[in-house]
PDB file of N, CA, C and O in Angstrom:
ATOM      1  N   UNK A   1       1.263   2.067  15.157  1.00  0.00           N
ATOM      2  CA  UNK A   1       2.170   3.082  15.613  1.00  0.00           C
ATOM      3  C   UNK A   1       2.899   2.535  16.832  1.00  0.00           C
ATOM      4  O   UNK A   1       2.445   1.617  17.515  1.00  0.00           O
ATOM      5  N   UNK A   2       3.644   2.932  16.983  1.00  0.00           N
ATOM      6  CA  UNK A   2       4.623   2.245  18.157  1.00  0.00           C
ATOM      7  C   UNK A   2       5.471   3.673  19.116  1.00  0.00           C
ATOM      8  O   UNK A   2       6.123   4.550  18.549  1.00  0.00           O
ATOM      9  N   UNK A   3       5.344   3.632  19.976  1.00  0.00           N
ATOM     10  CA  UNK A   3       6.093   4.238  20.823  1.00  0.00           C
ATOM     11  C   UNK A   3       7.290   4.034  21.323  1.00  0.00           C
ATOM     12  O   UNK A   3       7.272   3.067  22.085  1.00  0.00           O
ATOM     13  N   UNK A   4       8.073   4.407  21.249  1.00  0.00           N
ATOM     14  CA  UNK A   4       9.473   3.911  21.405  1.00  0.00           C
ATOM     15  C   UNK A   4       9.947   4.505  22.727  1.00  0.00           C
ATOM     16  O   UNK A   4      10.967   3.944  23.129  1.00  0.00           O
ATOM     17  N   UNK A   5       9.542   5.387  23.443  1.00  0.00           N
ATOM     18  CA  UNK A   5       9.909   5.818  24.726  1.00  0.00           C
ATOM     19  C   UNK A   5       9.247   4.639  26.222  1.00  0.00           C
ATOM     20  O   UNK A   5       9.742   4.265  27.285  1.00  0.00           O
ATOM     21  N   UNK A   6       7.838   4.395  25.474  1.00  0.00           N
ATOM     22  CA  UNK A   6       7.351   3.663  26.624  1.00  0.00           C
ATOM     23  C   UNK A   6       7.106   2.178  25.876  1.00  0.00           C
ATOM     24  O   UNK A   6       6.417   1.357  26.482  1.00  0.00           O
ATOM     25  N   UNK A   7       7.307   2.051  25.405  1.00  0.00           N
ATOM     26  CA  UNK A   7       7.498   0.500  24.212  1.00  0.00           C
ATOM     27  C   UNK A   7       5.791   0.234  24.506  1.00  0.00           C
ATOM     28  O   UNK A   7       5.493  -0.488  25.457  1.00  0.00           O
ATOM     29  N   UNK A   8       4.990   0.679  23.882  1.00  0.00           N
ATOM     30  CA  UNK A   8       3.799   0.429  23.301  1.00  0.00           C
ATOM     31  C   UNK A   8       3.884   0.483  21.965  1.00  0.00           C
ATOM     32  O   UNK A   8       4.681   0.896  21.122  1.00  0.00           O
ATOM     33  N   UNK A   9       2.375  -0.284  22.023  1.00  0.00           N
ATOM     34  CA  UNK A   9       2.092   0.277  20.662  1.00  0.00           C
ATOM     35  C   UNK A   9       0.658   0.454  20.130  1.00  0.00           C
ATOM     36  O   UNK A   9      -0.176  -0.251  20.698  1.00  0.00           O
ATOM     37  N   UNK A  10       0.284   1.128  19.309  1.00  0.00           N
ATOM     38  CA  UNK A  10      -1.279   1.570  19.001  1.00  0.00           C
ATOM     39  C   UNK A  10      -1.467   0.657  17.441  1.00  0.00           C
ATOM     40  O   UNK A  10      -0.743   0.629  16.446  1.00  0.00           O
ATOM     41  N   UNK A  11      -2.597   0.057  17.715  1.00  0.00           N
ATOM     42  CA  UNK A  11      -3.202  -0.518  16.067  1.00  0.00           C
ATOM     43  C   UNK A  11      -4.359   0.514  15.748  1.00  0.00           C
ATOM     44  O   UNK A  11      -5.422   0.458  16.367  1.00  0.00           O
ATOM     45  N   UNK A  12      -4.140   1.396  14.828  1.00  0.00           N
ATOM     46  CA  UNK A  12      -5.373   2.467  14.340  1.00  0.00           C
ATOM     47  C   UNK A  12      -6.434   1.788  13.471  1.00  0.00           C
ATOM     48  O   UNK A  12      -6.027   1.327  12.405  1.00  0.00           O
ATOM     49  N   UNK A  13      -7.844   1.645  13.789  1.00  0.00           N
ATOM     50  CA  UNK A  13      -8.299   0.986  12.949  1.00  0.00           C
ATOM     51  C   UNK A  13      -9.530   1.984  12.880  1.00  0.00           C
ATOM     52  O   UNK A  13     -10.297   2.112  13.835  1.00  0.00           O
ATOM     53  N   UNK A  14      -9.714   2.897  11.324  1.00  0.00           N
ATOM     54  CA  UNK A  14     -10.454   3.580  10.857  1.00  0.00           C
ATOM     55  C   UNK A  14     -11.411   3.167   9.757  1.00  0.00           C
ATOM     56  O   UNK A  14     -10.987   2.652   8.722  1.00  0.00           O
ATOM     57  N   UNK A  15     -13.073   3.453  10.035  1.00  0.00           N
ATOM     58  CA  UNK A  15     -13.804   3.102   9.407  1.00  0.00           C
ATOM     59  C   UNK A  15     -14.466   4.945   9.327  1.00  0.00           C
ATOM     60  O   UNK A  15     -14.381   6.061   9.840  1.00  0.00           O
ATOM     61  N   UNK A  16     -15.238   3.987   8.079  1.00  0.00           N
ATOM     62  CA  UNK A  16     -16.122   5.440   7.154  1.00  0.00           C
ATOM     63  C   UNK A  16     -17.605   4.561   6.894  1.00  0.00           C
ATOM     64  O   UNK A  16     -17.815   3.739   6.003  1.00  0.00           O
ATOM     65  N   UNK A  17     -18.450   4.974   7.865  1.00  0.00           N
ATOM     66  CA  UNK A  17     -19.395   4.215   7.413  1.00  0.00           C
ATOM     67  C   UNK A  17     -21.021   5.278   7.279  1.00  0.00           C
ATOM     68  O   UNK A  17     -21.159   6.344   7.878  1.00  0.00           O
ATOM     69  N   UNK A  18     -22.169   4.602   6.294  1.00  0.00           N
ATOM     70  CA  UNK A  18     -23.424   5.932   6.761  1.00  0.00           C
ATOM     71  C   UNK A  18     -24.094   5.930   8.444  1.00  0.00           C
ATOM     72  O   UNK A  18     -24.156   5.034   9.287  1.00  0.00           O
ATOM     73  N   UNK A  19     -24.437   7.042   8.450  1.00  0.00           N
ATOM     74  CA  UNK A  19     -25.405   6.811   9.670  1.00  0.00           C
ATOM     75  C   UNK A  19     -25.948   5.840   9.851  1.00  0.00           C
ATOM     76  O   UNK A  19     -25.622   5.382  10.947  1.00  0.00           O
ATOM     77  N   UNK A  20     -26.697   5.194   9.300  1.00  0.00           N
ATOM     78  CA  UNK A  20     -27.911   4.058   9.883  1.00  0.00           C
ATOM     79  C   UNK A  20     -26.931   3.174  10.196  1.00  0.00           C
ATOM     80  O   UNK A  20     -26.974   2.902  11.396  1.00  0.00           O
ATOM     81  N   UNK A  21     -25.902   2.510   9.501  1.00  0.00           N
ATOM     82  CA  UNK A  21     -25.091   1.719   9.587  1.00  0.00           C
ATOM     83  C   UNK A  21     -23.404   1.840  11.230  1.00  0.00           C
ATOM     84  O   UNK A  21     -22.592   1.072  11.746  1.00  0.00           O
ATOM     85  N   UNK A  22     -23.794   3.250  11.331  1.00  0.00           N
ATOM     86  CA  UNK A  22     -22.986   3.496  12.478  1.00  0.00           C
ATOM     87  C   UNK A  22     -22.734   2.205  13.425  1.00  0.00           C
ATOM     88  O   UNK A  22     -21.839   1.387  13.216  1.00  0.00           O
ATOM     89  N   UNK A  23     -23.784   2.137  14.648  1.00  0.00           N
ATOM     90  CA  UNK A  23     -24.140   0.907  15.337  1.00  0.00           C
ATOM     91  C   UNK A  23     -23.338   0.083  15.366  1.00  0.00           C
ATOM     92  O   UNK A  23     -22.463  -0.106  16.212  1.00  0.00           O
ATOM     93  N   UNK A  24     -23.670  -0.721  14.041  1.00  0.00           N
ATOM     94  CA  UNK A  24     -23.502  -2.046  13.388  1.00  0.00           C
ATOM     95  C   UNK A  24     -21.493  -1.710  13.274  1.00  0.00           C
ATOM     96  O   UNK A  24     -20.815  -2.463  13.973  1.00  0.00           O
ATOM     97  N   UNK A  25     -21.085  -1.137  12.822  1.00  0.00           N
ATOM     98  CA  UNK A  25     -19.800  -0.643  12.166  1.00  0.00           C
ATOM     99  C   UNK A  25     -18.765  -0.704  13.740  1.00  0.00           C
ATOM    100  O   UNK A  25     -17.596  -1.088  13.781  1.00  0.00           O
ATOM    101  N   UNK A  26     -19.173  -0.462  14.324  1.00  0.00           N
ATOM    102  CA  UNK A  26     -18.250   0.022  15.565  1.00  0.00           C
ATOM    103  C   UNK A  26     -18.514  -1.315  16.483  1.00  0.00           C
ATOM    104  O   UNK A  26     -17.634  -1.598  17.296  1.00  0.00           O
ATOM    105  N   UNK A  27     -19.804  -2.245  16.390  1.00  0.00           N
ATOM    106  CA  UNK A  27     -19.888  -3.507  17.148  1.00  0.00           C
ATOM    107  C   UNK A  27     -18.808  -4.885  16.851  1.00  0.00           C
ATOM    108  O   UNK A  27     -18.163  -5.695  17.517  1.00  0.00           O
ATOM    109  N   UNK A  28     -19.123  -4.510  15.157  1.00  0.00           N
ATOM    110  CA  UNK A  28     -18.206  -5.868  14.392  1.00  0.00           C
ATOM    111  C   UNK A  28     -16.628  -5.269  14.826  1.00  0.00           C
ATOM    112  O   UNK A  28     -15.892  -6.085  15.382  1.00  0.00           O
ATOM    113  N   UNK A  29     -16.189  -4.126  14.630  1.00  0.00           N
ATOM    114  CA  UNK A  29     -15.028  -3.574  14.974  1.00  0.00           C
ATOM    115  C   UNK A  29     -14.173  -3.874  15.989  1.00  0.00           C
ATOM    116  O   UNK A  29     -12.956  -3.990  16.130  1.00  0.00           O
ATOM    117  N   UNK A  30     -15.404  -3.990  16.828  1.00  0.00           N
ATOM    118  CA  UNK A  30     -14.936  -4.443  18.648  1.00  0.00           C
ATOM    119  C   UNK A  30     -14.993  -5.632  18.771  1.00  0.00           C
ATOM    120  O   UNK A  30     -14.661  -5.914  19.923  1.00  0.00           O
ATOM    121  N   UNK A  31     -15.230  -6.472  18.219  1.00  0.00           N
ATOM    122  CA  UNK A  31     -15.673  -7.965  18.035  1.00  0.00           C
ATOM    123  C   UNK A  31     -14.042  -8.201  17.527  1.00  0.00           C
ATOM    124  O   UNK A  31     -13.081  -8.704  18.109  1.00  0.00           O
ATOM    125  N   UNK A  32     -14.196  -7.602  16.178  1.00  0.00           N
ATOM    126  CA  UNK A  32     -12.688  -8.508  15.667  1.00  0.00           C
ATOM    127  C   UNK A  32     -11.992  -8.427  15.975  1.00  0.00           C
ATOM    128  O   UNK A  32     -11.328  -9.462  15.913  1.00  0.00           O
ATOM    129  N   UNK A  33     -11.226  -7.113  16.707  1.00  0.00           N
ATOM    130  CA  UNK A  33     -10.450  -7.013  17.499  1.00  0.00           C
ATOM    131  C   UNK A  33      -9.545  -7.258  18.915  1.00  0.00           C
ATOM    132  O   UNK A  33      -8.429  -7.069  19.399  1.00  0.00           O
ATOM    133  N   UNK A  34     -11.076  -7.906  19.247  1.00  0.00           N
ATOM    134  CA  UNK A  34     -10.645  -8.369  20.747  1.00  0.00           C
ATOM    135  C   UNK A  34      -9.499  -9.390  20.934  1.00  0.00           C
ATOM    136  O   UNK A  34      -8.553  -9.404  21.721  1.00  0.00           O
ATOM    137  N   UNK A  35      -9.916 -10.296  19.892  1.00  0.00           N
ATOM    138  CA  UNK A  35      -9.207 -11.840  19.948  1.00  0.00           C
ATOM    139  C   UNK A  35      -7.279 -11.430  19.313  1.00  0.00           C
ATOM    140  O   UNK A  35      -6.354 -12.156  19.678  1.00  0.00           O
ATOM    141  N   UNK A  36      -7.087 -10.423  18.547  1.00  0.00           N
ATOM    142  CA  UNK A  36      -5.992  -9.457  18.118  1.00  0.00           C
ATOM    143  C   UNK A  36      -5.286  -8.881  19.137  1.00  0.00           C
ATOM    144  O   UNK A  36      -4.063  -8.992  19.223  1.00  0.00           O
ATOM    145  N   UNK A  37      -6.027  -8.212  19.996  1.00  0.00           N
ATOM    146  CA  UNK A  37      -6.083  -7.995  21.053  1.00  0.00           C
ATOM    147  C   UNK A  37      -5.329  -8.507  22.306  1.00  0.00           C
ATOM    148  O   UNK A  37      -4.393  -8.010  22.933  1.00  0.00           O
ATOM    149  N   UNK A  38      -6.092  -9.762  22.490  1.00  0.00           N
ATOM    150  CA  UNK A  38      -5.446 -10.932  23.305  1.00  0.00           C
ATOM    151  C   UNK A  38      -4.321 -11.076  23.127  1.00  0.00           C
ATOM    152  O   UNK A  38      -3.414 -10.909  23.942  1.00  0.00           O
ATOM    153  N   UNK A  39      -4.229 -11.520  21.648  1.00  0.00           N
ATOM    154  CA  UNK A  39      -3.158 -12.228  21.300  1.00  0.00           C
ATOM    155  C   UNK A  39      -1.443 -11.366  21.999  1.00  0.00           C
ATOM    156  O   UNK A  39      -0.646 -11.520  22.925  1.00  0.00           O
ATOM    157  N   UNK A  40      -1.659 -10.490  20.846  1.00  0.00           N
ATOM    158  CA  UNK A  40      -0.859  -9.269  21.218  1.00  0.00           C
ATOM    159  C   UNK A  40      -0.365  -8.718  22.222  1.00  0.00           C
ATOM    160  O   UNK A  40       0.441  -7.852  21.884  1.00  0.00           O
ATOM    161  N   UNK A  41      -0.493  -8.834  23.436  1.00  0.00           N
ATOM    162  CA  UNK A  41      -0.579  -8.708  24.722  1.00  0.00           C
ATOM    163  C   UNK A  41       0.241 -10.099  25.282  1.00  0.00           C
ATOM    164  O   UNK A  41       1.311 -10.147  25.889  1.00  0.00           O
ATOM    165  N   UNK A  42      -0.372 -10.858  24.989  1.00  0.00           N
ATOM    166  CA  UNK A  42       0.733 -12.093  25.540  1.00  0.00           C
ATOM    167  C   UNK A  42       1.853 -12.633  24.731  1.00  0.00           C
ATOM    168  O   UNK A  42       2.712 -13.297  25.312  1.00  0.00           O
ATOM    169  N   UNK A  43       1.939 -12.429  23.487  1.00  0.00           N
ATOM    170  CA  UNK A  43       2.905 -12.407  22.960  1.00  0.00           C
ATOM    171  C   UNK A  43       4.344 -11.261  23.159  1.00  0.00           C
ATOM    172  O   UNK A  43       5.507 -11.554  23.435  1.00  0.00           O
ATOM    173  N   UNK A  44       3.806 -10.074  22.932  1.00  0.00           N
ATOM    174  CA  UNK A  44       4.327  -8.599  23.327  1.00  0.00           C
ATOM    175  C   UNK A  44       4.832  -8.829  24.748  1.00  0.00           C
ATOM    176  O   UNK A  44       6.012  -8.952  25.074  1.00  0.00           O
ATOM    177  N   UNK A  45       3.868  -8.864  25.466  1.00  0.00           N
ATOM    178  CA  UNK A  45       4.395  -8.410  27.230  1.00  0.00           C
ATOM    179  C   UNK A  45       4.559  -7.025  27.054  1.00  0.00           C
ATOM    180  O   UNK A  45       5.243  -6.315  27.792  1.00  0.00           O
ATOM    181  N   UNK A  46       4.014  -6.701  26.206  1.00  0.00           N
ATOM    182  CA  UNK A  46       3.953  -4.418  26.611  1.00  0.00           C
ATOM    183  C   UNK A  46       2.603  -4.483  26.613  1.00  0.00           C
ATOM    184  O   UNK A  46       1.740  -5.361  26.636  1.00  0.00           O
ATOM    185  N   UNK A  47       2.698  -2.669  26.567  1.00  0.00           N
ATOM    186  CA  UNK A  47       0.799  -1.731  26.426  1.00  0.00           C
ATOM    187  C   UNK A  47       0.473  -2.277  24.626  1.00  0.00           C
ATOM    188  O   UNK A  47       1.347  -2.257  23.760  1.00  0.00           O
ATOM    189  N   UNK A  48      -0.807  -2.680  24.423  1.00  0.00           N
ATOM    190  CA  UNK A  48      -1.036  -2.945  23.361  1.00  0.00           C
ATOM    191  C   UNK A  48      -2.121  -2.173  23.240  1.00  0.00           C
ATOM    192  O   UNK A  48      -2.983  -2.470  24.066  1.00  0.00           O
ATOM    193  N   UNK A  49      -2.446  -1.169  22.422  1.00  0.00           N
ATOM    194  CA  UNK A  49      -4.106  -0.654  22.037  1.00  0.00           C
ATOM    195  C   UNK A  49      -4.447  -0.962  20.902  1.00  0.00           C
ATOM    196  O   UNK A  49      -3.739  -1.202  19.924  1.00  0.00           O
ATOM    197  N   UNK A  50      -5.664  -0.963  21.023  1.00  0.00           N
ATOM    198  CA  UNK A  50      -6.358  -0.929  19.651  1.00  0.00           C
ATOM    199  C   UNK A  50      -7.282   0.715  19.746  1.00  0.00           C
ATOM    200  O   UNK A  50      -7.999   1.140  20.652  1.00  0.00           O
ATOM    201  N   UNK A  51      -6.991   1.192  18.745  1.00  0.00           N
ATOM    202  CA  UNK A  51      -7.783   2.482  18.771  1.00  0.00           C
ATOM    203  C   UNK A  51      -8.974   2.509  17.534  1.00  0.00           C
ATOM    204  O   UNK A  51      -8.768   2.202  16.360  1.00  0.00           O
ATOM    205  N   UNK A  52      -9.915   2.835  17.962  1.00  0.00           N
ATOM    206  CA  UNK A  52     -11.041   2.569  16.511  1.00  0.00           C
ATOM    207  C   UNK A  52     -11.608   3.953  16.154  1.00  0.00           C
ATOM    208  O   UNK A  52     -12.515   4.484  16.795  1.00  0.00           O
ATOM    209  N   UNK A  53     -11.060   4.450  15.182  1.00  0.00           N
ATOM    210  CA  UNK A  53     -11.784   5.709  14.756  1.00  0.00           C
ATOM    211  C   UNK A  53     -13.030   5.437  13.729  1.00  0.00           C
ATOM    212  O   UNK A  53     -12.836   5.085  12.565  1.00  0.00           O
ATOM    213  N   UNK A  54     -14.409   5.653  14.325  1.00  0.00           N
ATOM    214  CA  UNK A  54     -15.575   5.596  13.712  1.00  0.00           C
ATOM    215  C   UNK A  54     -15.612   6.585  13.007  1.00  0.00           C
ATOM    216  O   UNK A  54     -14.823   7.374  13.527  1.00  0.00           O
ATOM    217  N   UNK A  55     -16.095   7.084  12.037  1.00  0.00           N
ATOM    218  CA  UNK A  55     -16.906   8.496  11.189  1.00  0.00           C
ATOM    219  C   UNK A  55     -17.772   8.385  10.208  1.00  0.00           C
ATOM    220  O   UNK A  55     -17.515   7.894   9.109  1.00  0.00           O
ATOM    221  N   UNK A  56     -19.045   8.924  10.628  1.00  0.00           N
ATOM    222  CA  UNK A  56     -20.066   8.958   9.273  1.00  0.00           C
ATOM    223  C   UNK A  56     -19.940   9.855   8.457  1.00  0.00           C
ATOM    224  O   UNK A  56     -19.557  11.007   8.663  1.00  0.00           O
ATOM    225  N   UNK A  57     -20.344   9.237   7.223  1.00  0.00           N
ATOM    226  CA  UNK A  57     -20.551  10.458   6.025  1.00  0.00           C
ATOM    227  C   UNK A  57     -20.602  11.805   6.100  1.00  0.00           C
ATOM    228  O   UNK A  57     -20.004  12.725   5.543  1.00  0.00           O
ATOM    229  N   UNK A  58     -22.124  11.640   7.562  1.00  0.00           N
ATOM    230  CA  UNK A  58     -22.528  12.892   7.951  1.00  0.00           C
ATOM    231  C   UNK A  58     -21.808  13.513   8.503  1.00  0.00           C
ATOM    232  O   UNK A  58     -22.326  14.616   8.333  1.00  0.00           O
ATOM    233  N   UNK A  59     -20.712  13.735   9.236  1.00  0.00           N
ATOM    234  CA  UNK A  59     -20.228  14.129  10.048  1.00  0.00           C
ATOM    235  C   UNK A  59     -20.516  13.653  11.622  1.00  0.00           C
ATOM    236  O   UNK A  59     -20.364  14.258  12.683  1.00  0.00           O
ATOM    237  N   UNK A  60     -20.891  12.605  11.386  1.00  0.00           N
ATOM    238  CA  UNK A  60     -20.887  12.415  13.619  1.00  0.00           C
ATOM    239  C   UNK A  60     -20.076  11.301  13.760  1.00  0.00           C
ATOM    240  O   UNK A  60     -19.866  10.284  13.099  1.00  0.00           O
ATOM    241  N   UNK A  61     -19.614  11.842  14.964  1.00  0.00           N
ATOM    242  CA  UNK A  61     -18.597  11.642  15.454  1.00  0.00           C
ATOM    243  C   UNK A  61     -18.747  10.734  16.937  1.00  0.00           C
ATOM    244  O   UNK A  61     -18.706  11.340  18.008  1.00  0.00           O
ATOM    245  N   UNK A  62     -18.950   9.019  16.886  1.00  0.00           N
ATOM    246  CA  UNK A  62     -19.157   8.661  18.120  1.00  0.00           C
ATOM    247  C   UNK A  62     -18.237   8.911  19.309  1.00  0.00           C
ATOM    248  O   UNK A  62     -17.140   9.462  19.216  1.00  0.00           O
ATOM    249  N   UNK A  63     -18.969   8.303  20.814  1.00  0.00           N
ATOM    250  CA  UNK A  63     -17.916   8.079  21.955  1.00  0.00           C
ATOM    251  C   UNK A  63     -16.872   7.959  21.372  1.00  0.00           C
ATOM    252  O   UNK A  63     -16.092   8.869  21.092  1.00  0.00           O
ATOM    253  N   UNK A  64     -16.753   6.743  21.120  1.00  0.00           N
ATOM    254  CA  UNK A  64     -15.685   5.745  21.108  1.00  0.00           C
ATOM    255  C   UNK A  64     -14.631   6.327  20.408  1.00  0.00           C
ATOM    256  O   UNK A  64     -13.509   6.358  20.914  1.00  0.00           O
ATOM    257  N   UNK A  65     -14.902   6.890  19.078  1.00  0.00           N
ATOM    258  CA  UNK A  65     -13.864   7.703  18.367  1.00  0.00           C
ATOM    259  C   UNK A  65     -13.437   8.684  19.283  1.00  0.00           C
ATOM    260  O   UNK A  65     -12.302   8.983  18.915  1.00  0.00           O
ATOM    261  N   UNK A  66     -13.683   9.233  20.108  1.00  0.00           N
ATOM    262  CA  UNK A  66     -13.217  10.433  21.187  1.00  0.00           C
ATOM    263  C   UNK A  66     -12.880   9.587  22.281  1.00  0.00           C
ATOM    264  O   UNK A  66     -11.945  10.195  22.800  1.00  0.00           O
ATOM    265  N   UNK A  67     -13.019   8.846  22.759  1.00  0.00           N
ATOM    266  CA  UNK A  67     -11.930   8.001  23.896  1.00  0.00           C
ATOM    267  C   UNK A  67     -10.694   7.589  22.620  1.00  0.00           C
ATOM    268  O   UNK A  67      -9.579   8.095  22.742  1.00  0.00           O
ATOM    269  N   UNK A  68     -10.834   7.132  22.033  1.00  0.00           N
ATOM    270  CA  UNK A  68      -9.574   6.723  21.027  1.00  0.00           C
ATOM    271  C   UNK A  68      -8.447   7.826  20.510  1.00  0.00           C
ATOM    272  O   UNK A  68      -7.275   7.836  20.134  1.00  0.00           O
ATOM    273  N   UNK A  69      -9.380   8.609  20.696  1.00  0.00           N
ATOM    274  CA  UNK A  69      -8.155  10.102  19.990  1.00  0.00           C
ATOM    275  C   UNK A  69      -8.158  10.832  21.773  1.00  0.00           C
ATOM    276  O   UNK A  69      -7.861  12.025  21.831  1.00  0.00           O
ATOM    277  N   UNK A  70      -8.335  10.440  22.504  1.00  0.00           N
ATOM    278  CA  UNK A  70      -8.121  10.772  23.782  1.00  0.00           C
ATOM    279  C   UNK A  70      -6.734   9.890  24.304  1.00  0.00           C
ATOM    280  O   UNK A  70      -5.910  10.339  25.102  1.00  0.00           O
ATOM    281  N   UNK A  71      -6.678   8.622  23.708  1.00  0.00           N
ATOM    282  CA  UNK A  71      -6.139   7.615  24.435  1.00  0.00           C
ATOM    283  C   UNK A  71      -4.743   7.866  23.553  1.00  0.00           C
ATOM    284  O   UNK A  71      -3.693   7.572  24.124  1.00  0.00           O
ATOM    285  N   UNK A  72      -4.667   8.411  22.146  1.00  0.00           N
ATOM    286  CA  UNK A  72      -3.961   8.638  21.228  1.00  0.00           C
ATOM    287  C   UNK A  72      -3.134   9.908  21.178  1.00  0.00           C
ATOM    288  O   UNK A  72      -3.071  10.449  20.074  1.00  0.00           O
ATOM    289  N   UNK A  73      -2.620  10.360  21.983  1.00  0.00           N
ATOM    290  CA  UNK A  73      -1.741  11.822  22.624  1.00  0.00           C
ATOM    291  C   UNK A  73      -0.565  11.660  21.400  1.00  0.00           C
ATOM    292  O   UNK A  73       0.361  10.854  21.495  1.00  0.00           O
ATOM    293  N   UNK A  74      -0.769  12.605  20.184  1.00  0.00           N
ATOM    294  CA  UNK A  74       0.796  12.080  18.966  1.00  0.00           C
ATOM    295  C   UNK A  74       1.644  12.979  20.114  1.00  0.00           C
ATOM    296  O   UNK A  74       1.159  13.949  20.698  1.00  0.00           O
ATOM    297  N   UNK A  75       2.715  12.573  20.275  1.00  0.00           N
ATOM    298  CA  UNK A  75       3.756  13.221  21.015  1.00  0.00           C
ATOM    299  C   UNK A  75       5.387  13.048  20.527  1.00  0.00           C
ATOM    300  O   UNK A  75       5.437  11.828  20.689  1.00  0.00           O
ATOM    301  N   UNK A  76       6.443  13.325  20.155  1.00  0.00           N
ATOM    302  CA  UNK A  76       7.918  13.160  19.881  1.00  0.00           C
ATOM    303  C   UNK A  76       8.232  11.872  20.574  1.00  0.00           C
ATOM    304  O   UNK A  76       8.384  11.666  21.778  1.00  0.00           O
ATOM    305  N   UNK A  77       8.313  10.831  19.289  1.00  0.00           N
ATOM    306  CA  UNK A  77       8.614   9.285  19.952  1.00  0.00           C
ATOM    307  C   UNK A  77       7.891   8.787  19.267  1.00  0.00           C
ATOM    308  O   UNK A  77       8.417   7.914  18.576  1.00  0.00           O
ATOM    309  N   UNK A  78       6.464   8.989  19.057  1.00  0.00           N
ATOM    310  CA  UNK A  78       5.761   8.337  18.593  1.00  0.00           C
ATOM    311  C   UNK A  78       6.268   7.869  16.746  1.00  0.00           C
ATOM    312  O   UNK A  78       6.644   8.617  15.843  1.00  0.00           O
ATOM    313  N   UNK A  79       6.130   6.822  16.751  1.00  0.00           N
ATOM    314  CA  UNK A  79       6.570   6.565  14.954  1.00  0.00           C
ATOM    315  C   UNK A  79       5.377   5.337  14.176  1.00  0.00           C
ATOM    316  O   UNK A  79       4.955   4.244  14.553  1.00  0.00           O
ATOM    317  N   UNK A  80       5.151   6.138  13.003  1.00  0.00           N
ATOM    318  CA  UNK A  80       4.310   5.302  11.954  1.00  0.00           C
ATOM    319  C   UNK A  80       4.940   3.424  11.528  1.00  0.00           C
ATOM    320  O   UNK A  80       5.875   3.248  10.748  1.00  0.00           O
ATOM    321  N   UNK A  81       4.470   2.678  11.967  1.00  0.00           N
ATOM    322  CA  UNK A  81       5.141   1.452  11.018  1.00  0.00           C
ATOM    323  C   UNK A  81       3.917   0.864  10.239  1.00  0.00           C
ATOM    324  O   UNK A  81       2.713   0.735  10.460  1.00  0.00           O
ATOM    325  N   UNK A  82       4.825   0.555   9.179  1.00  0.00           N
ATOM    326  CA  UNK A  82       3.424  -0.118   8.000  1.00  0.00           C
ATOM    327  C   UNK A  82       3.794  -1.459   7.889  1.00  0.00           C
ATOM    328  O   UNK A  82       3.125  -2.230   7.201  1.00  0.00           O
TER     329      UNK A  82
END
C-alpha cells in the first residue's frame, strides 16, 4: 500500500496459521523480512513498513498483529498497489 500524501509505504504480510504453530509463524515472518526491510529503505529514502498480520484458526489474535493494525490508520490517500 502506498501513501501518497506522506510518500510511504506499507508491505502487508498476512499469515493464517494453528495455535501451536503461532510462535514459530510470526518468528520466520520477522526474520524474512528484515533483510526486505533494509533493502527498501535505502533504496526508497522514504517511511518503509512492513506490517505482519498474524491469526489463528482459533481466533487469537497476537501483539504484533495489534501494533500492525495500530501502525496501519486506512485514511483518504492511502492506495492498494499489486
Amino acid at each position: 500500500m502506498l501513501d501518497r500524501n506522506t510518500k510511504a509505504a506499507y508491505l502487508l504480510d498476512v499469515a493464517i496459521s494453528n495455535s501451536h504453530s503461532l510462535y514459530s509463524t510470526i518468528t520466520g515472518k520477522l526474520k524474512k523480512y528484515t533483510d526486505i526491510k533494509e533493502k527498501s529503505t535505502t533504496i526508497w529514502q522514504n517511511a518503509y513498513y512492513v506490517v505482519h498480520l498474524v491469526l489463528s484458526t482459533t481466533g487469537i489474535v497476537p501483539n504484533k498483529s495489534h501494533d500492525g493494525l495500530k501502525l496501519l490508520i486506512l485514511r483518504p490517500g492511502l492506495y492498494i498497489v499489486t
